[in-house]
C-alpha positions as CSV (number, residue, x, y, z in Angstrom):
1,X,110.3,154.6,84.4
2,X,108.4,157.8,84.7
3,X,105.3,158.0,87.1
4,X,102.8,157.9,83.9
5,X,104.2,155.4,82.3
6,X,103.6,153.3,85.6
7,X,100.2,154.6,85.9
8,X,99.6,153.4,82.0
9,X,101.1,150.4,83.4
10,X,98.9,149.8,86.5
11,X,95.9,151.1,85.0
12,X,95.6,148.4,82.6
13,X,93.1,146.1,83.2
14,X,91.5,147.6,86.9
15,X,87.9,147.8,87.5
16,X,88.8,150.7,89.5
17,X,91.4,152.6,91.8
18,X,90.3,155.0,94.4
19,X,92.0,156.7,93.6
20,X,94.1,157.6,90.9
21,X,95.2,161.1,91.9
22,X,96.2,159.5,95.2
23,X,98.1,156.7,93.7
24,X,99.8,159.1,91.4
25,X,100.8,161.4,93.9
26,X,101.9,158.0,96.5
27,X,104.5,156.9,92.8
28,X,105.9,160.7,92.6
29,X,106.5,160.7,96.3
30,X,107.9,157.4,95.9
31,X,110.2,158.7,92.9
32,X,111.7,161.5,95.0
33,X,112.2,159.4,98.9
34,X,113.8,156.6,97.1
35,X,111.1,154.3,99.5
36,X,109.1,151.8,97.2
37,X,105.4,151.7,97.8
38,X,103.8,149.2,100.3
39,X,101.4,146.6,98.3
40,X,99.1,144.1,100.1
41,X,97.2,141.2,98.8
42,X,95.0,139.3,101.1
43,X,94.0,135.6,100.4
44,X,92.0,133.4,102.5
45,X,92.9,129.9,102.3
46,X,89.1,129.0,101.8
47,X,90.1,126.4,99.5
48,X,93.1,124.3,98.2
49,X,93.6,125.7,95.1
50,X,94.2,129.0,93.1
51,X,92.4,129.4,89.9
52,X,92.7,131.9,87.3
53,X,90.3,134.4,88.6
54,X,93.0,134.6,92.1
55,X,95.7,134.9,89.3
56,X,94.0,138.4,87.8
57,X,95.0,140.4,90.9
58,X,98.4,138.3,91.5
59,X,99.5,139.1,87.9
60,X,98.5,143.1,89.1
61,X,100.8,142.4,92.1
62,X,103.3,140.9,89.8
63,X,103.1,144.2,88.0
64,X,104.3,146.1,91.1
65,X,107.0,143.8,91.7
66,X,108.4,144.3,88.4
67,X,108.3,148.6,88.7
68,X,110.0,147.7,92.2
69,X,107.6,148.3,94.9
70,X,107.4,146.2,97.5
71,X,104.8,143.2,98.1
72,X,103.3,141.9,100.9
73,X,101.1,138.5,100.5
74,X,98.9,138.5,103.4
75,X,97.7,135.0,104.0
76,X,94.5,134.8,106.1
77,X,95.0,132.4,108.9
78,X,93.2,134.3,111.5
79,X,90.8,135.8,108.9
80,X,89.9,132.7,107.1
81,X,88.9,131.2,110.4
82,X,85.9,133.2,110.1
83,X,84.9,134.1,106.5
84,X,84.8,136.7,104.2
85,X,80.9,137.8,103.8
86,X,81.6,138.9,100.5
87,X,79.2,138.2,97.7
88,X,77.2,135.8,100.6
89,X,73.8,135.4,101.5
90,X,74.6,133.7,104.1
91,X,76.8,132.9,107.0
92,X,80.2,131.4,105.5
93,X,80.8,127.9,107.6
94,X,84.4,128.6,109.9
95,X,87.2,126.5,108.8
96,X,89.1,124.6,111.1
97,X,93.0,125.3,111.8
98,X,94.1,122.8,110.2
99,X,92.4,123.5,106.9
100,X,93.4,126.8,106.8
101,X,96.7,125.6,106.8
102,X,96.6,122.8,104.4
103,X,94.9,125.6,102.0
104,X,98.1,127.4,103.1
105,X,100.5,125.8,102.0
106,X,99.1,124.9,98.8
107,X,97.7,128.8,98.2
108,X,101.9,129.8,98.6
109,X,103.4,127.0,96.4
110,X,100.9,128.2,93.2
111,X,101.0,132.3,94.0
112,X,104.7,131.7,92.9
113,X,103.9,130.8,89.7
114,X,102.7,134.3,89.4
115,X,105.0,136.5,92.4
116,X,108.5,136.3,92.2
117,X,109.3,134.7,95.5
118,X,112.6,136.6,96.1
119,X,110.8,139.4,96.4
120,X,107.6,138.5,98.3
121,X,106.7,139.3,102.0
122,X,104.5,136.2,102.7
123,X,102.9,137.0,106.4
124,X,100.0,135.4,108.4
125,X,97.6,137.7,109.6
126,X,97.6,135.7,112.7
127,X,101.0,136.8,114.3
128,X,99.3,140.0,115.2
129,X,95.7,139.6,115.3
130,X,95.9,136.6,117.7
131,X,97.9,139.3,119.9
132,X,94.8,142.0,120.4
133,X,93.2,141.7,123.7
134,X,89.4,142.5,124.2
135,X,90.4,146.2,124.7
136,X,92.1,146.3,121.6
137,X,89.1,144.6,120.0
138,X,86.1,147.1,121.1
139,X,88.8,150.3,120.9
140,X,88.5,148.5,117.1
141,X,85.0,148.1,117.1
142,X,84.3,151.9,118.3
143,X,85.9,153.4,115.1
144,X,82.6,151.9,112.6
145,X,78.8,152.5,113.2
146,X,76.3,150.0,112.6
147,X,74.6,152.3,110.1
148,X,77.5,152.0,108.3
149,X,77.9,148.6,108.2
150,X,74.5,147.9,107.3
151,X,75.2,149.9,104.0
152,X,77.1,147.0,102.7
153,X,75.1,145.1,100.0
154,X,75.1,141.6,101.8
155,X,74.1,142.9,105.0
156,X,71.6,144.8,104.0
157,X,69.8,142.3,102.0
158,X,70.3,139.6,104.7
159,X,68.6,142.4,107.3
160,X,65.7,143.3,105.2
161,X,65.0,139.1,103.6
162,X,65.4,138.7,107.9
163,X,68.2,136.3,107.6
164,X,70.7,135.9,110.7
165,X,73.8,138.1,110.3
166,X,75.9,137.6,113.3
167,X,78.2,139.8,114.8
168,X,81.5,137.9,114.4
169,X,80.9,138.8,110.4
170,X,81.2,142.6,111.3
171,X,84.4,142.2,112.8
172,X,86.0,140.5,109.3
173,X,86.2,144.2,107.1
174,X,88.2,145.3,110.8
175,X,90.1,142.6,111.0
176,X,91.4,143.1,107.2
177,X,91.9,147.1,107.8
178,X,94.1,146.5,110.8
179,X,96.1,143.9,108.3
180,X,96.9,147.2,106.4
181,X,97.1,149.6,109.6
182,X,100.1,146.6,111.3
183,X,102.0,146.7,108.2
184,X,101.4,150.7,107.1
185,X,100.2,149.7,103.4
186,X,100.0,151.8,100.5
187,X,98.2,150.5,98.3
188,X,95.5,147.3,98.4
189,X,94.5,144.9,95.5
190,X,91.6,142.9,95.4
191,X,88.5,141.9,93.1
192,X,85.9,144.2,92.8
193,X,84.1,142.2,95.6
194,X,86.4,143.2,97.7
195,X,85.6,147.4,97.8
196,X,83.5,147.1,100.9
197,X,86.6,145.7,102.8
198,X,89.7,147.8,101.2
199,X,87.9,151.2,102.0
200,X,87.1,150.3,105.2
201,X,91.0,149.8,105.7
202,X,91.0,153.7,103.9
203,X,89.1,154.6,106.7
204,X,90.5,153.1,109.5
205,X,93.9,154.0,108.5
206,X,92.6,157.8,108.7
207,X,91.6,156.6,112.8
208,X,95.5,155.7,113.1
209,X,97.0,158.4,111.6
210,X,98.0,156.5,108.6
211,X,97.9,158.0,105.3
212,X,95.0,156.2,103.6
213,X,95.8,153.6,101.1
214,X,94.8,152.9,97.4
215,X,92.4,150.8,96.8
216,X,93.3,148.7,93.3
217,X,90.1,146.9,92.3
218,X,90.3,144.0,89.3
219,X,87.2,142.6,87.5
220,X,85.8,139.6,88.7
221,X,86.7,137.0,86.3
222,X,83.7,135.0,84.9
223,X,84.3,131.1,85.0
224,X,83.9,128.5,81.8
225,X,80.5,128.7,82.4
226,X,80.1,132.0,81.0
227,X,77.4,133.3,84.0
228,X,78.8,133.2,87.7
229,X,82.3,134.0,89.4
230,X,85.0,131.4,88.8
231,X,84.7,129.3,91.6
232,X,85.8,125.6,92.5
233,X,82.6,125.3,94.4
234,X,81.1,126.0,90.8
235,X,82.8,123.3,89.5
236,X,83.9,126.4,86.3
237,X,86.9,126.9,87.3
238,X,91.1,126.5,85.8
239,X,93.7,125.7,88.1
240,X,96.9,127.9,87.8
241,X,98.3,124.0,88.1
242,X,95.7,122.0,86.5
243,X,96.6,119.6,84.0
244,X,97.6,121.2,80.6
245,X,95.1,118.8,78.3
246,X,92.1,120.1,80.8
247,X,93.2,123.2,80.6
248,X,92.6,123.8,77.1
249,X,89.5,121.7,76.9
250,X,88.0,124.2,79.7
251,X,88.9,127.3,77.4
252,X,87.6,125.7,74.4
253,X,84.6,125.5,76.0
254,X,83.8,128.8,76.9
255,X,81.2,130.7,75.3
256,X,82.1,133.1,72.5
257,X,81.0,136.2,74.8
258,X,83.6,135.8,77.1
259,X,86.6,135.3,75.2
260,X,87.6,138.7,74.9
261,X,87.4,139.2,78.6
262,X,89.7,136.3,79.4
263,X,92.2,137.5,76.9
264,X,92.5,140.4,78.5
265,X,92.4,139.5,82.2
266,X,94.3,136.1,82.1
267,X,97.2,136.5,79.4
268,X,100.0,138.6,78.8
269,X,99.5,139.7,75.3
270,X,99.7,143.7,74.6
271,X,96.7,145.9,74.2
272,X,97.4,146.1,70.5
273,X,97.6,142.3,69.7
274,X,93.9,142.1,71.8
275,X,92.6,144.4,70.2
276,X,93.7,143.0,67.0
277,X,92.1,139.8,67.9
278,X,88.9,141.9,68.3
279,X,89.0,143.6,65.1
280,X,89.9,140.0,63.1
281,X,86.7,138.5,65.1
282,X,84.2,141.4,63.9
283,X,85.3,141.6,60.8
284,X,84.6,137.5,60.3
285,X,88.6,137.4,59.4
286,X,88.9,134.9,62.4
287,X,87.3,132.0,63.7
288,X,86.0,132.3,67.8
289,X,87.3,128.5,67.4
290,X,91.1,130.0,66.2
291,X,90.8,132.8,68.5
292,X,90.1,130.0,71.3
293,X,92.9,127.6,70.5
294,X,95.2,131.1,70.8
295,X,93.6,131.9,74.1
296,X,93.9,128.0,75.4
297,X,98.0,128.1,74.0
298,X,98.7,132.0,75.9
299,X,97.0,130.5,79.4
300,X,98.7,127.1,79.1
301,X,102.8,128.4,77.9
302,X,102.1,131.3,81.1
303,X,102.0,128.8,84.0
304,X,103.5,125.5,82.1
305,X,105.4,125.9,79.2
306,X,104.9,126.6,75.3
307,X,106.0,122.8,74.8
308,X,103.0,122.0,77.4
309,X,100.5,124.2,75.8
310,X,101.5,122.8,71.8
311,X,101.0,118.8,73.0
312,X,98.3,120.0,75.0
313,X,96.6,121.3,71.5
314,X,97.6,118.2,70.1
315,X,96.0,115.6,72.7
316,X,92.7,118.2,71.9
317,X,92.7,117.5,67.8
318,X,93.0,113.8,68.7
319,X,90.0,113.7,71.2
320,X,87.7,116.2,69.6
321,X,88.8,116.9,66.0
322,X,89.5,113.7,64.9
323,X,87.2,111.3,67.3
324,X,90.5,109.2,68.8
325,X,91.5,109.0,72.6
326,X,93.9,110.6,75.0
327,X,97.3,109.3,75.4
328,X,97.1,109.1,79.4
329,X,93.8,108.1,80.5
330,X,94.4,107.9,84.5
331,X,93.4,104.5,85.4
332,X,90.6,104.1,88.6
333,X,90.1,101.1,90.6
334,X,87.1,99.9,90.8
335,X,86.9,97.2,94.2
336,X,86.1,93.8,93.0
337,X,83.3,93.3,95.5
338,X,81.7,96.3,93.9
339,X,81.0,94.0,91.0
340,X,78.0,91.1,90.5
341,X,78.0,88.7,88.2
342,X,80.4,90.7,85.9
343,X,77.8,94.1,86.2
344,X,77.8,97.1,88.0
345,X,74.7,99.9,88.4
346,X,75.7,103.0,86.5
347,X,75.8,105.5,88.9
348,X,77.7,103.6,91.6
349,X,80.3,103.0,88.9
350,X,80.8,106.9,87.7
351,X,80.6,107.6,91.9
352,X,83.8,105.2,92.3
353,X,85.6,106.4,89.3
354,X,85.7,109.8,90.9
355,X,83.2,111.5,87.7
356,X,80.4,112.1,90.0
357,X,79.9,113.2,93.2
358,X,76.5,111.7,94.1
359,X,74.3,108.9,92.3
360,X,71.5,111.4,91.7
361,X,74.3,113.5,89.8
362,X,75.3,110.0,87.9
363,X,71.9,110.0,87.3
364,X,71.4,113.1,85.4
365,X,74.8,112.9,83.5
366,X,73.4,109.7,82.2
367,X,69.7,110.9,82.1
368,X,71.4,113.8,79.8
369,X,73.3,111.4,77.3
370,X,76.3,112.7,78.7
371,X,78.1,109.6,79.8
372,X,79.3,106.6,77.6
373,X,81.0,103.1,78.4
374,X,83.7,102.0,75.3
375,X,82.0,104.5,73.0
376,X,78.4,103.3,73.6
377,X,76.2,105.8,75.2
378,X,74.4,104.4,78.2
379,X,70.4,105.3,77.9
380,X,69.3,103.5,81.4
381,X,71.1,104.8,85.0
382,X,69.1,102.2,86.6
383,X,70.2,99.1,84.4
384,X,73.4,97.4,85.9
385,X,76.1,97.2,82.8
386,X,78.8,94.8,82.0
387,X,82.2,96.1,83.8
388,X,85.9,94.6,83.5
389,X,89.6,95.7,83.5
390,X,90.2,98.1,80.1
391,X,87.4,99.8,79.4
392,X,86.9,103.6,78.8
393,X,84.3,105.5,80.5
394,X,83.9,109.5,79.1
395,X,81.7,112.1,80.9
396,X,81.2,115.2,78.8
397,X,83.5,116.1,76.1
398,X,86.8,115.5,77.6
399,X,86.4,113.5,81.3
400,X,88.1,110.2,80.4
401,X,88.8,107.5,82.7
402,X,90.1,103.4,82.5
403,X,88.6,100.8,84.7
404,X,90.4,98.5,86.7
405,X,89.2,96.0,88.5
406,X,91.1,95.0,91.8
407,X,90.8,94.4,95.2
């Protein structure tokens, strides 16, 4: 493949490379040495699970597997025992050891549904971080100006609002540069979010006599909500592994805005057919609740199967087109001395069954009309309600649960 048919290749989709030239020039030296490129992704373990806004940049490193460079999956143990300040307005809490990696493990197992495993690097950025001594830490530290540092857009607003930024946090954008510096990296992914820190490696790299790498920057995938950054935290979120049937309940409830972004960010379909889509939409030709069910089948057959992603469509008609009930409901067990007399208060019972995290969030669910028991909505939270084995309680439009009463 020729270098601009890689760069047509690569191109597709970014936010941004810094920079293209450079990249160009690192894919026609890598043509003529025969040595395939260098390309790092670093992912803090912050959380269990990877959703399809991780799977945007993994499906960019995919892309570099597939033109046969070679990949490096960086997994933050060291890093993630700190926190990314990234997009935060305030000091990130320090996981412990142990959660990092649990969130590991788990962050491995679902990146291969994207990265071809046989041809992965997967290192933790604790083998050689945990080896710099205090030395090695303030030669580091002497490379980067606190002018500097204050120029990034969270620090700077935490300075001027006078909230605490301490100085552990200025050592994360060092500690990800010497990532790239250890293994000599080419080029860097990440979410646009993630500038601040992959230039700083550009620069740092320049201190060690390393020829700078590229920065690849994709767009920061909105979640179902259709405002904020996916995030689990945000509750607006898809799993990479989440179950098919609420996987294409979540993308049929995204607003019409957004579709065209996620059909271009989280599926594999060429430029032309997207841009057919987008045609057939303006033109009225297709219905944003066709175009969805299309969207909701492409995520669903890319990390399950088409099979998965056709019953997935069909357990959707019989929920929400034609008013019936899933097939699998998962059954919650409700602890018989949870129950008086036969009744239960509302918002203890959606707390137990796992549909709310709080009572005051049972509370507004109900308050909202959002919640009924065997079909019936229920219009007081603070009324107790008759509970036994069987029945049905739905949240929303497609959070189903059976009761079971046990011990």
């Amino acid at each position: 493949m020729t270098v601009k048919e890689q760069m047509d290749i690569l191109r597709r989709g970014c936010a941004e490379i810094v920079s293209e030239e450079d990249l160009e020039r690192k894919l026609k030296q890598s043509m003529k040495t025969k040595r395939a490129l260098r390309v790092k992704l670093g992912l803090d373990p912050s959380a269990p699970d990877i959703h399809l806004g991780h799977a945007v940049v993994l499906r960019k490193m995919r892309e570099f597997q597939e033109l046969g460079h070679e990949v490096f999956l960086v997994v933050g143990d060291f890093t993630g025992s700190i926190g990314d300040p990234s997009g935060k307005s305030q000091t990130r809490p320090q996981l412990s050891r142990e959660e990092i990696m649990r969130n590991a493990k788990t962050y491995q197992e679902q990146a291969f549904k994207i990265l071809d495993p046989n041809r992965t690097h997967t290192r933790f950025n604790g083998e050689w971080l945990s080896k710099l001594n205090f030395r090695d830490v303030i030669n580091l530290a002497s490379k980067y100006t606190v002018a500097r540092m204050l120029e990034r857009e969270e620090f700077r607003h935490r300075f001027y609002q006078e909230k605490p930024i301490y100085i552990h946090e200025f050592f994360y954008p060092f500690m990800q540069a010497y990532d790239s510096i250890n293994l000599n990296i080419d080029v860097e992914l990440g979410g646009t979010d993630q500038k601040f820190n992959i230039l700083f490696g550009r620069t740092l790299q320049r201190e060690f006599n390393q020829e700078p790498q590229v920065a690849v920057l994709m767009p920061i995938l909105v979640g179902i909500d259709g405002v904020k950054k996916m995030s689990k935290s945000l509750d607006n979120y898809i799993g990479v592994t989440e179950d098919p049937g609420g996987s294409y309940g979540k993308v049929m409830s995204i607003s019409d805005d957004v579709m065209m972004t996620y059909f271009e960010l989280t599926t594999r379909l060429p430029e032309d057919e997207i841009e057919d889509i987008r045609n057939a939409l303006t033109s009225g030709r297709l219905h944003p609740r066709d175009a969805k069910r299309r969207l909701a089948r492409e995520i669903i057959t890319l990390y399950h199967s088409h099979e998965a992603a056709l019953e997935a469509e069909e357990g959707f008609d019989t929920v929400f087109r034609e008013g019936g009930l899933p097939e699998n409901i998962p059954d919650v067990l409700v602890p018989a001395d949870q129950v008086v007399e036969g009744k239960i208060w509302p918002p203890k019972l959606l707390v137990i069954s796992g549909l709310a995290n709080s009572n005051s969030e049972a509370r507004r669910l109900i308050q909202q009309g959002g919640v009924t028991v065997d079909g019936a909505k229920i219009q007081d939270p603070e009324r107790d309600i008759p509970v036994h084995s069987g029945m049905i309680i739905k949240v929303g439009k497609r959070r189903f649960v059976k009761i079971q009463i046990g011990l």
